[in-house]
Steps between C-alpha positions, in 0.01 A plus 500: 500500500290405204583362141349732334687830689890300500463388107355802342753715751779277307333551163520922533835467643619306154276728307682781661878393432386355139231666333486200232473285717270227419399296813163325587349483860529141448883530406502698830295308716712137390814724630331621814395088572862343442694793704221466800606114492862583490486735815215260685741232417787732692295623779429131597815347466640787769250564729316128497177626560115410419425846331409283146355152676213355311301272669244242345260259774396316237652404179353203298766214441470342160634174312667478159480224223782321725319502826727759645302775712589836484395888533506774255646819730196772491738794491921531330724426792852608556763309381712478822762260600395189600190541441448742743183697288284206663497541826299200622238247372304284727200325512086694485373530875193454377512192281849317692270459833800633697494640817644906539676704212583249239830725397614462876498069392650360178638693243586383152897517465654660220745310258571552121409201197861359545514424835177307549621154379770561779163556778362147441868321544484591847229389760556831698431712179256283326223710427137419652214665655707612872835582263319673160685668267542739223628613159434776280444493150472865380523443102381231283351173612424240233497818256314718643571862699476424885605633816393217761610316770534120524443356830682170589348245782152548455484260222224264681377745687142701385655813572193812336700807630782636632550829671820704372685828576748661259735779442242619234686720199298749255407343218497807186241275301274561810533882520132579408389822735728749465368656807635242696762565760817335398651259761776635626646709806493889402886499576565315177180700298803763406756193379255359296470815343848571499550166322260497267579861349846368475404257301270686252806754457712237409306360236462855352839538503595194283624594131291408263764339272554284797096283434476295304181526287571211237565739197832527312533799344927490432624395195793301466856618356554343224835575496565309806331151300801636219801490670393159630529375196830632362636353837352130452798215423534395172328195426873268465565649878168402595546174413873436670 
């Protein structure tokens, strides 16, 4: 199923219920994104399965200003517990010089930014080349808008790539062919739409004195400012 056939299906449907209706394709298509990420999110979480595995052989490692390497993820990943949404990193076949499927040997252990001072106060969890680690960073670094991950134990080592594989997520900023079949099983093509009407009717359906546009356009009763006065303490009462 296509882009193009689910979101301009939803757009009728609205157009349809609410003939002043005002939505965009875009509008649609950002709606279409975040509920296909909900319901990918659901579908993994009960079934467990590889249906949205991403896999990269070769993804160039980096080094910031404070000599810490890193990768920038080439596609949004789920945000599962654990960090489950990366399923393994390990070292390039073709640049460690290691025998047989390098994702069979070491993998890069997941952990979280406060628990890695608590990794190098133990010899058995110290991180190093055999025991690498990693933490995700997935909004600012030093300022700026990332979504990386740091990789502990390689520190000395001259590390050029990595090869990765990820429970990959749709990413609506990405959504350029509209003829491109969405990523998800048929069985859930009718929930999306389901949920995404739903939505649209909802947001139809909200009163208008309910926004709030910024203007003020009630007066206030002066009366009320009146009898505030007549009831204020005399200015001896005040004063006791």
């Amino acid at each position: 199923m296509t882009y193009r056939y689910i979101a301009y299906d939803i757009q009728k449907n609205l157009y349809a219920s609410y003939d002043d209706a005002d939505f965009t394709i875009n509008q649609v298509l950002y709606w279409v994104s975040v509920f296909a990420n909900k319901l990918r999110v659901q579908h993994q979480l009960s079934t467990n399965s590889d249906l949205f595995t991403s896999t990269f052989s070769s993804i160039s490692v980096s080094e910031d200003t404070k000599n810490r390497k890193y990768i920038d993820l080439p596609v949004q990943v789920m945000d599962l517990p654990n960090n489950a949404g990366v399923i393994y990193i390990t070292y390039n076949e073709e640049t460690c010089n290691c025998a047989g499927p390098t994702f069979a040997q070491v993998w890069f252990q997941g952990t979280s930014v406060g628990s890695v001072q608590n990794l190098y106060m133990d010899e058995y969890t110290k991180p190093s080349s055999s025991n690498p680690y990693f933490y995700r960073v997935g909004h600012r670094a030093d300022n700026v808008d990332v979504n990386r991950l740091y990789l502990l134990g390689v520190e000395g080592v001259p590390v050029k790539n990595v090869e990765l594989a990820v429970k990959s997520s749709i990413d609506p900023r990405q959504i350029c062919d509209l003829d491109a079949d969405i990523s998800l099983p048929d069985e859930l093509v009718q929930d999306l739409i389901t949920g995404v009407l739903q939505l649209g009717k909802f947001i139809m359906m909200v009163p208008e004195e309910t926004t709030n546009d910024g203007a003020d356009s009630t007066e206030p009763d002066a009366s009320l400012y009146a009898n505030r006065a007549v009831k204020l303490p005399k200015s001896n009462q005040q004063q006791q």
